[in-house]
Backbone as ProteinMPNN parsed JSONL, in Angstrom:
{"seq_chain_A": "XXXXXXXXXXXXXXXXXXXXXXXXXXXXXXXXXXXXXXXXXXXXXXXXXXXXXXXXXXXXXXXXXXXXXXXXXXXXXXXXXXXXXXXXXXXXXXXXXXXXXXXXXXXXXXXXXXXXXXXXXXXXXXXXXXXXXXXXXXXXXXXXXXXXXXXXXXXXXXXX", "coords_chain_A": {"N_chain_A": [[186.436, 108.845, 108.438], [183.701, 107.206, 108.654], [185.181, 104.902, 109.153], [186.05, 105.397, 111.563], [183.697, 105.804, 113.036], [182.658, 103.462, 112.947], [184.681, 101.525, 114.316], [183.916, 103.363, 117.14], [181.818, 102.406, 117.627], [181.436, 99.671, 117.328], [183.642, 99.586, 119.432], [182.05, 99.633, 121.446], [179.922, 97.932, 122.29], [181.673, 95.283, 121.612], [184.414, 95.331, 122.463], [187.407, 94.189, 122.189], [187.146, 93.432, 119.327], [186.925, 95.46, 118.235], [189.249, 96.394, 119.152], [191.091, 94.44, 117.213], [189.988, 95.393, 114.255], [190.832, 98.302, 114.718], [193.318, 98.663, 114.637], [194.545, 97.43, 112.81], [194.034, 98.746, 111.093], [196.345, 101.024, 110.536], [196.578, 103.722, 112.306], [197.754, 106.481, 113.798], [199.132, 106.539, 116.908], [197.725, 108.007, 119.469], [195.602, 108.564, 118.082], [194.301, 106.02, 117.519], [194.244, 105.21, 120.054], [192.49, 107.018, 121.423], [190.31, 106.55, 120.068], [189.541, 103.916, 120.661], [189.166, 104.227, 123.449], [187.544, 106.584, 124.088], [185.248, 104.764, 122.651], [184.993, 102.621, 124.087], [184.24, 103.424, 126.627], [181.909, 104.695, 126.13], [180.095, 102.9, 125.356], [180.168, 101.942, 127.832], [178.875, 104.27, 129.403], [176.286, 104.178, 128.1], [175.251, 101.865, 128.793], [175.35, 102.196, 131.631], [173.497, 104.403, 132.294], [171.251, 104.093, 130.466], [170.913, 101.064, 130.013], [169.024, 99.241, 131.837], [166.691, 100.599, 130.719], [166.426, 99.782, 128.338], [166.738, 97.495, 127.771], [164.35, 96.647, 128.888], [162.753, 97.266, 127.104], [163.748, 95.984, 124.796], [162.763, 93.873, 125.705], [160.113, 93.616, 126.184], [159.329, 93.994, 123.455], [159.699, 91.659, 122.419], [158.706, 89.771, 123.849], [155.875, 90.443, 123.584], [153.017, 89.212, 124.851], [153.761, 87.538, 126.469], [152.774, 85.825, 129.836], [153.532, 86.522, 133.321], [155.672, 84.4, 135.323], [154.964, 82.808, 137.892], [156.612, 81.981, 139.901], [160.321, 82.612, 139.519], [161.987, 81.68, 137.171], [164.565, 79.113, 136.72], [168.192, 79.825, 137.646], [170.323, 78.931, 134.92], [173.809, 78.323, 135.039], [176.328, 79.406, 133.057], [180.007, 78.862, 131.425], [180.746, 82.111, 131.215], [178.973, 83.079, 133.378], [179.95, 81.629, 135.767], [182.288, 82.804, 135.721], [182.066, 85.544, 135.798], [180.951, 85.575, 138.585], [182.835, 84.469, 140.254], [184.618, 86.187, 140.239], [183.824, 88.365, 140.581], [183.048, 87.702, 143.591], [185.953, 87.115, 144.674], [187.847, 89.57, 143.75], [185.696, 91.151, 143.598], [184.554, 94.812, 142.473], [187.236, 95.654, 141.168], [188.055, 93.799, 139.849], [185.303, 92.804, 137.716], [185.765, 95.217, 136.272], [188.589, 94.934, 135.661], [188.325, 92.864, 133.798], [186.912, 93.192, 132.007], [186.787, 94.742, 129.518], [188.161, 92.943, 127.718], [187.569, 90.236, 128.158], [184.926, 89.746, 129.025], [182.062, 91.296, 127.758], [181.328, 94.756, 126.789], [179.078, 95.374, 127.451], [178.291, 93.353, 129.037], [180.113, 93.519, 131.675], [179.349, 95.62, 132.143], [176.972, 95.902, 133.116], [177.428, 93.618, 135.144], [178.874, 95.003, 137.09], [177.21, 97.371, 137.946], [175.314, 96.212, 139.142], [177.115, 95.265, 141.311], [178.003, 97.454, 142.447], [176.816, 100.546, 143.549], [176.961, 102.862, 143.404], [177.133, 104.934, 140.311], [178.927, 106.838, 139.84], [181.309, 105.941, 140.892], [181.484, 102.91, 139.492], [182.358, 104.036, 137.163], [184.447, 105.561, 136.766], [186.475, 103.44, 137.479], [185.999, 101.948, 135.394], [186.702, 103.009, 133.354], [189.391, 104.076, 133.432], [190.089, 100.842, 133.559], [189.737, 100.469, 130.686], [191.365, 102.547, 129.572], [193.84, 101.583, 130.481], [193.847, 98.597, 129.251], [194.144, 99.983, 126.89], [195.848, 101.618, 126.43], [197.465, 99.399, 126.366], [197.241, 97.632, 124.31], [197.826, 99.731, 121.948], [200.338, 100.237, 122.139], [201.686, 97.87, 122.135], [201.13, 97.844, 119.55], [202.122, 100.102, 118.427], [204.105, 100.929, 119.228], [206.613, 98.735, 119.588], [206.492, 97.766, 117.497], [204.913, 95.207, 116.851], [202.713, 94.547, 114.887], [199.158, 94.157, 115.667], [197.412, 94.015, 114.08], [198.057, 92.499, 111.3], [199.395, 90.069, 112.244], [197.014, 89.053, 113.601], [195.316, 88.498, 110.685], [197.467, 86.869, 109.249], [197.053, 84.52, 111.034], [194.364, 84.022, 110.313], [194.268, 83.418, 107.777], [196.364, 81.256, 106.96], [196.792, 78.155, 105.499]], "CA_chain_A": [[185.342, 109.257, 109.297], [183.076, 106.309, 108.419], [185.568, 104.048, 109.374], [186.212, 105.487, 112.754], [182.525, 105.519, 113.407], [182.748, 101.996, 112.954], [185.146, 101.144, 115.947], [183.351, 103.762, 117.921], [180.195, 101.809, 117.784], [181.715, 98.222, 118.129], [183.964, 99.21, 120.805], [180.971, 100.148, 123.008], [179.829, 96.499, 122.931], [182.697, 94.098, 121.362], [185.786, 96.055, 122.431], [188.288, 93.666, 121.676], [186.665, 93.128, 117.831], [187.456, 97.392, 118.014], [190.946, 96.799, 118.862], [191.865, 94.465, 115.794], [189.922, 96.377, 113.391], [191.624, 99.772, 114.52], [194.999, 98.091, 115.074], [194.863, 97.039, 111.727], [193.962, 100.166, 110.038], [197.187, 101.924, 110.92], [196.369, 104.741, 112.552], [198.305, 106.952, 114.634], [199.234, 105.835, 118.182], [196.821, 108.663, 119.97], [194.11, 108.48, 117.42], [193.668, 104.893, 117.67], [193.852, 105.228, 121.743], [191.497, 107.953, 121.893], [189.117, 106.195, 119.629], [189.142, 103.179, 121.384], [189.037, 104.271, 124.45], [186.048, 106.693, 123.693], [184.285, 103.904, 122.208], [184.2, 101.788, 125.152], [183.692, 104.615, 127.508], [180.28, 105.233, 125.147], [179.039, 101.724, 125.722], [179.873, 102.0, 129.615], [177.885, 105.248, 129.777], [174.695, 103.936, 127.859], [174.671, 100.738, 129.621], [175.01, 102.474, 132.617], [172.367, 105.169, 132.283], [170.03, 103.293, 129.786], [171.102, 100.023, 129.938], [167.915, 98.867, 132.391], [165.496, 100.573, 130.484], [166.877, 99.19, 126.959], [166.933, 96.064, 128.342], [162.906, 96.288, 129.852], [162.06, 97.883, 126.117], [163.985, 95.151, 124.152], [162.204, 92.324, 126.167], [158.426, 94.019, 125.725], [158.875, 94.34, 121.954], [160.206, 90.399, 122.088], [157.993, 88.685, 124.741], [154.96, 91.352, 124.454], [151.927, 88.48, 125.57], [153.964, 86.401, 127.349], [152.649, 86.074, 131.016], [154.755, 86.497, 134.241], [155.617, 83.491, 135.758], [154.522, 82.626, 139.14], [158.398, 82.22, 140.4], [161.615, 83.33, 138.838], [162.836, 80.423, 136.256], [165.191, 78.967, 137.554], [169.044, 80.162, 136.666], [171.488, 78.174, 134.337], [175.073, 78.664, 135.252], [177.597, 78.598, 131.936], [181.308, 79.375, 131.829], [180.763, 83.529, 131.877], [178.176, 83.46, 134.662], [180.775, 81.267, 136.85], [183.677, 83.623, 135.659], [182.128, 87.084, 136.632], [180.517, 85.029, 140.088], [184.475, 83.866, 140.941], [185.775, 87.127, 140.336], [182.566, 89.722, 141.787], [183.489, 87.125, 144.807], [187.532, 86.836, 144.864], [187.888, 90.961, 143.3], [184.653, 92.795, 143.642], [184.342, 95.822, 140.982], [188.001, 96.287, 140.174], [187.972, 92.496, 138.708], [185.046, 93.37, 137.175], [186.573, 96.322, 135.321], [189.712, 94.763, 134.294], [187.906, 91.893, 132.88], [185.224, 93.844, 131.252], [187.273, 94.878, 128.097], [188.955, 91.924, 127.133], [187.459, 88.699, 128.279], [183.393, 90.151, 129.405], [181.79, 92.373, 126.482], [181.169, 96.094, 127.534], [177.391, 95.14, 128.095], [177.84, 92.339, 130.202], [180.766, 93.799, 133.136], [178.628, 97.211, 132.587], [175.892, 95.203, 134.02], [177.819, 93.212, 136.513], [179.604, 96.219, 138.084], [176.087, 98.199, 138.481], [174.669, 95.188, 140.025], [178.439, 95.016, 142.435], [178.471, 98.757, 142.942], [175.422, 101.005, 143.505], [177.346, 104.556, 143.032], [177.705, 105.096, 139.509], [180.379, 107.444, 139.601], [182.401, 104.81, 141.184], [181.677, 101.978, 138.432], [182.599, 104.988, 135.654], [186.058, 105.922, 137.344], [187.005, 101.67, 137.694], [185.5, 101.457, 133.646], [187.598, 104.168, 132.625], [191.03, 103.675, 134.391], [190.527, 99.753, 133.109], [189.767, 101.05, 129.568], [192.598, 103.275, 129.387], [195.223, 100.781, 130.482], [193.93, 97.864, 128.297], [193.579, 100.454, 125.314], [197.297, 101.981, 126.058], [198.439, 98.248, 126.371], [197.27, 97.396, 123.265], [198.268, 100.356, 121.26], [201.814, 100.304, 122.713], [202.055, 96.519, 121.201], [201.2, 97.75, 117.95], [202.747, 101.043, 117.092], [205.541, 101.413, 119.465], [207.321, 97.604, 119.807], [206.481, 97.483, 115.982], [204.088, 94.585, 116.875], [201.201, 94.67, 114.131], [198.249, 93.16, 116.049], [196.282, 93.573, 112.612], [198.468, 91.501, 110.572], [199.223, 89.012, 113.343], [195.612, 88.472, 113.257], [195.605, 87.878, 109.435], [197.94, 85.632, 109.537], [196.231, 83.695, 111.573], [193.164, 83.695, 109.81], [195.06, 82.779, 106.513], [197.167, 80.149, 107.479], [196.642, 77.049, 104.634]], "C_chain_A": [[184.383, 108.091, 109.567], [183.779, 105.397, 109.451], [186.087, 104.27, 111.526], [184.874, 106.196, 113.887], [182.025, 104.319, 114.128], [183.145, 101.424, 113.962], [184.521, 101.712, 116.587], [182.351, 102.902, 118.389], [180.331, 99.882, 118.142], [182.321, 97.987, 119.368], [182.843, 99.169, 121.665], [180.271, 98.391, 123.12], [180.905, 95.545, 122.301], [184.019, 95.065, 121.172], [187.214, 95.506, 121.805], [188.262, 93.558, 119.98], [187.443, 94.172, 117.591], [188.882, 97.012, 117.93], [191.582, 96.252, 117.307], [191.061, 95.025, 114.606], [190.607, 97.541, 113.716], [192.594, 99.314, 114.668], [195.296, 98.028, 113.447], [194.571, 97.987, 110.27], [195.377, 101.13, 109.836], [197.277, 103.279, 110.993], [197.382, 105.196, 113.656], [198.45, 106.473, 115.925], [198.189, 106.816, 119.023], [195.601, 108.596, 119.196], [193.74, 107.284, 117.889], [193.258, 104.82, 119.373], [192.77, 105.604, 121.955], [189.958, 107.568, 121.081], [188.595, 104.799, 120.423], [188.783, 103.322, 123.161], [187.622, 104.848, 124.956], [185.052, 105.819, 123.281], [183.591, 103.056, 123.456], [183.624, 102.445, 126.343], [182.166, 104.787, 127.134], [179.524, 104.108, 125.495], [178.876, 101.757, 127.325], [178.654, 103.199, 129.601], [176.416, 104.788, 129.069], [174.846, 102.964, 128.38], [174.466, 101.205, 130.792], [173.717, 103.491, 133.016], [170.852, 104.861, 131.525], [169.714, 102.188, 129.528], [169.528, 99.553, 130.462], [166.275, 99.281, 131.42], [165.51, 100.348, 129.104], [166.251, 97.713, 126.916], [164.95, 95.603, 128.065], [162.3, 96.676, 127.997], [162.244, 96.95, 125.277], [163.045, 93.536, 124.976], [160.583, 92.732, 126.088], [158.372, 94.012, 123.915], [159.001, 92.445, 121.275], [159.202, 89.571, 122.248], [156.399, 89.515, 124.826], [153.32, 90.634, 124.922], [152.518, 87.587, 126.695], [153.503, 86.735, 129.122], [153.667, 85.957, 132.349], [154.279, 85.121, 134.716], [155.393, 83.499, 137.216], [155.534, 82.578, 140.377], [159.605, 81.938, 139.331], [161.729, 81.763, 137.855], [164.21, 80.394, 136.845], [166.843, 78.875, 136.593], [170.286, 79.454, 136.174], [172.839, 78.7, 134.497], [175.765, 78.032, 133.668], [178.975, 79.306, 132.416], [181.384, 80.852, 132.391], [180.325, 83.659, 133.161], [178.996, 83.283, 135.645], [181.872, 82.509, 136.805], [183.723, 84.934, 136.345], [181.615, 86.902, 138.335], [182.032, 85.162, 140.663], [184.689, 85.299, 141.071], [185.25, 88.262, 140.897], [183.253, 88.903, 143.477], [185.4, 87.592, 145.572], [187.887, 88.818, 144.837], [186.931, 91.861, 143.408], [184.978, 93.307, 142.043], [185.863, 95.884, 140.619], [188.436, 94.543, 139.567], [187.374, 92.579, 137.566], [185.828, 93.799, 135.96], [187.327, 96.32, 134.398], [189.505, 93.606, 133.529], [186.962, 92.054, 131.873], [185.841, 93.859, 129.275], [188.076, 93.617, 127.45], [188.292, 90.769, 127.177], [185.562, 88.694, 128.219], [182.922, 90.938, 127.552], [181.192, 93.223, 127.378], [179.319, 96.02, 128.083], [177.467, 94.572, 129.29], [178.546, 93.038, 131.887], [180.476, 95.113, 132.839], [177.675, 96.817, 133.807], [176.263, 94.958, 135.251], [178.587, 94.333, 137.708], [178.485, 97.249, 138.092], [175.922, 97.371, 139.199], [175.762, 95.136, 141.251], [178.579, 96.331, 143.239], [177.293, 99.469, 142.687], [175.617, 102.201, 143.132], [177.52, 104.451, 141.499], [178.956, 105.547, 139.183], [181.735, 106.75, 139.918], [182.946, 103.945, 140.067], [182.171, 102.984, 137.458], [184.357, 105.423, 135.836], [186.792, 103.904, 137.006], [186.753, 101.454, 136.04], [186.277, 102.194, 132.914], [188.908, 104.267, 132.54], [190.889, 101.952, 133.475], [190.551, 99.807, 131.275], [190.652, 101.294, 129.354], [193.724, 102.463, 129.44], [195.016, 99.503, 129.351], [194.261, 98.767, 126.808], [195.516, 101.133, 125.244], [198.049, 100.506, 125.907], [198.515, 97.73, 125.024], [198.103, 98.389, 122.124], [199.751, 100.37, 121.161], [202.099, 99.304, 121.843], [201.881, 97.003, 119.784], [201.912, 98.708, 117.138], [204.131, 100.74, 117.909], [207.045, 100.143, 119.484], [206.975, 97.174, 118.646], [205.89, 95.957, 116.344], [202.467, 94.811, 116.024], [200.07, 93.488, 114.401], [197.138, 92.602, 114.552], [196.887, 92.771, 111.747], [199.343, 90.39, 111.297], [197.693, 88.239, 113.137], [195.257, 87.918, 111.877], [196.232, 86.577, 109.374], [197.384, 84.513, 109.865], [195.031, 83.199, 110.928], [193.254, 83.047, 108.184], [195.862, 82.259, 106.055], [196.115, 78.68, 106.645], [196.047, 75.818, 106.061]], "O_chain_A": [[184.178, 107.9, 110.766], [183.189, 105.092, 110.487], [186.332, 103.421, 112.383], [184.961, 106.782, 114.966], [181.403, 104.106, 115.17], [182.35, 100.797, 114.663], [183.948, 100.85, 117.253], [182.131, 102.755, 119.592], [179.656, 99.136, 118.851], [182.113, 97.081, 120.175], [182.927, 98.515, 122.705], [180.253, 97.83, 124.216], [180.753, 94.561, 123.026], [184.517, 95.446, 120.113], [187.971, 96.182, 121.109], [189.337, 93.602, 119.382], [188.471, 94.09, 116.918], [189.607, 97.209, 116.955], [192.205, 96.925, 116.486], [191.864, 95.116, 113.677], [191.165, 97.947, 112.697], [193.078, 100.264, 115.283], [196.275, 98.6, 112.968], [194.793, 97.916, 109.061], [195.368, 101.957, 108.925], [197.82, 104.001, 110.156], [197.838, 104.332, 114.405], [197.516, 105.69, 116.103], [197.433, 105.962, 119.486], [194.537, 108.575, 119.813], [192.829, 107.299, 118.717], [192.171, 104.443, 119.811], [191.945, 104.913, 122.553], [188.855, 108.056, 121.327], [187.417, 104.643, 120.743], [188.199, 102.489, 123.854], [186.809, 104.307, 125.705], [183.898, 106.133, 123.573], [182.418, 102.85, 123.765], [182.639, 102.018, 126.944], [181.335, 105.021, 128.012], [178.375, 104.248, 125.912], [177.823, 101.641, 127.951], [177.498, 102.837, 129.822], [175.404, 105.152, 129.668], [173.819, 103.141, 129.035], [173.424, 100.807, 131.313], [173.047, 103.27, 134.025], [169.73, 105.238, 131.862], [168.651, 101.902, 128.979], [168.711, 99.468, 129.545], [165.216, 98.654, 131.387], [164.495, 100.751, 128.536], [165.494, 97.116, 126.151], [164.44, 94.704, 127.396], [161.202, 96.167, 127.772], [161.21, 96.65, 124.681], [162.929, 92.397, 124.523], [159.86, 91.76, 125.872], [157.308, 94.026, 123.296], [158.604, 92.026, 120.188], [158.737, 88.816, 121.395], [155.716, 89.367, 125.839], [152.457, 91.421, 125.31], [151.888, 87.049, 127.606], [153.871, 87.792, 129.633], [154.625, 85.193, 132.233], [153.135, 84.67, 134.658], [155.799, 84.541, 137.729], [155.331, 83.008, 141.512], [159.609, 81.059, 138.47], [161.318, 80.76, 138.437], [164.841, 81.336, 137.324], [167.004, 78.313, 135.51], [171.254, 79.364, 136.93], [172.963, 79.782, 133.924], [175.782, 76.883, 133.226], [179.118, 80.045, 133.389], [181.832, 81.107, 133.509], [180.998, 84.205, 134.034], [179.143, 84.179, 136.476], [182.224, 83.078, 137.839], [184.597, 85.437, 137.051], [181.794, 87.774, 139.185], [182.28, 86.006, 141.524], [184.989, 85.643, 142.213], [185.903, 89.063, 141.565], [183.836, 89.579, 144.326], [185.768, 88.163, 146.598], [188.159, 89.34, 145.918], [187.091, 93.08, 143.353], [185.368, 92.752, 141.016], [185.922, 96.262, 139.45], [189.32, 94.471, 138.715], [187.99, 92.528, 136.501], [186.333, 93.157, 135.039], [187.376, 96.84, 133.282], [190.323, 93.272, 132.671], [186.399, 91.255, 131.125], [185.456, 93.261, 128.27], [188.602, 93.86, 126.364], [188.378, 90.115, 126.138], [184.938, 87.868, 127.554], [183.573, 90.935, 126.507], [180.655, 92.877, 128.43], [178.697, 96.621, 128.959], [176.97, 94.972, 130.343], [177.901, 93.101, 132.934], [181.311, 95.925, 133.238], [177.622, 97.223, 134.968], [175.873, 95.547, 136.259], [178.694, 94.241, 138.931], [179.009, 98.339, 138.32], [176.436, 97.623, 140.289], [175.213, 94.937, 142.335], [179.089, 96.412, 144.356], [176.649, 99.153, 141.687], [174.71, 102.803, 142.557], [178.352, 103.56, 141.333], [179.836, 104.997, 138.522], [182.847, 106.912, 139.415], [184.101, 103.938, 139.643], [182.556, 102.27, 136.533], [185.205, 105.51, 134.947], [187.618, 103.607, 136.143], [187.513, 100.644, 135.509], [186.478, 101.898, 131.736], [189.478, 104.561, 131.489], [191.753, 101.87, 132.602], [191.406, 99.159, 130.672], [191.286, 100.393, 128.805], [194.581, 102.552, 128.561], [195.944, 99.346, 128.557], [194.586, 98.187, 125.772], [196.235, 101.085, 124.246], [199.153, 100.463, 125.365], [199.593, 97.398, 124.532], [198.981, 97.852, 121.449], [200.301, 100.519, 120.07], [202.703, 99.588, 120.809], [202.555, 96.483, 118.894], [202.268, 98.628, 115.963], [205.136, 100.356, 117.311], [208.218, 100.51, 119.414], [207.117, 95.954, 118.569], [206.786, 95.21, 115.951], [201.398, 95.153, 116.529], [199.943, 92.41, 113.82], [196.526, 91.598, 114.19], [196.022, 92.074, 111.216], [200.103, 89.824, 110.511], [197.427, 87.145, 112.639], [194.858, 86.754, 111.904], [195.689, 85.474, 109.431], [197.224, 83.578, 109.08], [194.72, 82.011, 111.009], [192.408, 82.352, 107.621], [196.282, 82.493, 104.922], [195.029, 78.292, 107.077], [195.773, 74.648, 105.792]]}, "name": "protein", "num_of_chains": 1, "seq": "XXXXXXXXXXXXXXXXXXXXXXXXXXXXXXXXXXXXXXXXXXXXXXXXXXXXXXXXXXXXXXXXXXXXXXXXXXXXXXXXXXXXXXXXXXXXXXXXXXXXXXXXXXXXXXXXXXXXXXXXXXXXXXXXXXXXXXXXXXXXXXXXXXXXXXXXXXXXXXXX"}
């Protein structure tokens, strides 16, 4: 119960983290789906409905004297910023979407696909559908092609 609290609450912002912790728990092929998939679904829906005013509440409790500036500061481009620019440009929202769970964290291409798409119900259908297929793609690799992403990952991390 605990432990599938746990993914719930990381998928919703570090989805991929979710997959190899639940990958590596060995859980059922529908449990683990349906937890990951719920999980990131949970972060899409509070970023999308409370995200803005999280956001405005976490930056008053941070910055609460600082004065507004007179014009915007001016904005640093790093690798992500270019990555979700190229691909809002080249793909629109269903780039977005399918980059959100894997490469973005569920905060950030929550964000960028409100900011790309103004309907919610739209961005929640495109977040859901890309969810689902990363979360069956993964699961598939691990129970059904006897691919253990969780001790793959080990490995890796305990390699002399």
């Amino acid at each position: 119960m605990i432990a599938t609290l746990t993914v719930l609450l990381l998928a919703a912002t570090k989805w991929m983290l979710a997959v190899f912790l639940e990958l590596s728990g060995g859980n059922r092929f529908w449990a683990s789906a349906l937890t990951l998939w719920s999980g990131g679904m949970a972060g899409v829906l509070f970023y999308t409905f409370l995200g803005r005013w999280t956001f405005r509440l976490l930056r008053s409790w941070s910055r609460p004297n600082t004065p507004v500036p007179d014009r915007p500061e001016k904005v640093h481009f790093n690798r992500v910023k270019r990555l979700i620019v190229r691909v809002r440009q080249r793909h629109g929202l269903l780039g977005i979407a399918v980059l959100t769970p894997v490469f973005l964290t569920v905060p950030i291409g929550t964000v960028a696909a409100n900011i790309i798409e103004p309907r919610k119900s739209t961005v929640l259908v495109y977040m859901a559908l890309a969810f689902a297929v990363w979360t069956l793609l993964f699961c598939q690799l691990d129970h059904w092609l006897q691919f253990n992403i969780g001790e793959w990952y080990k490995e890796i991390l305990h390699k002399p």
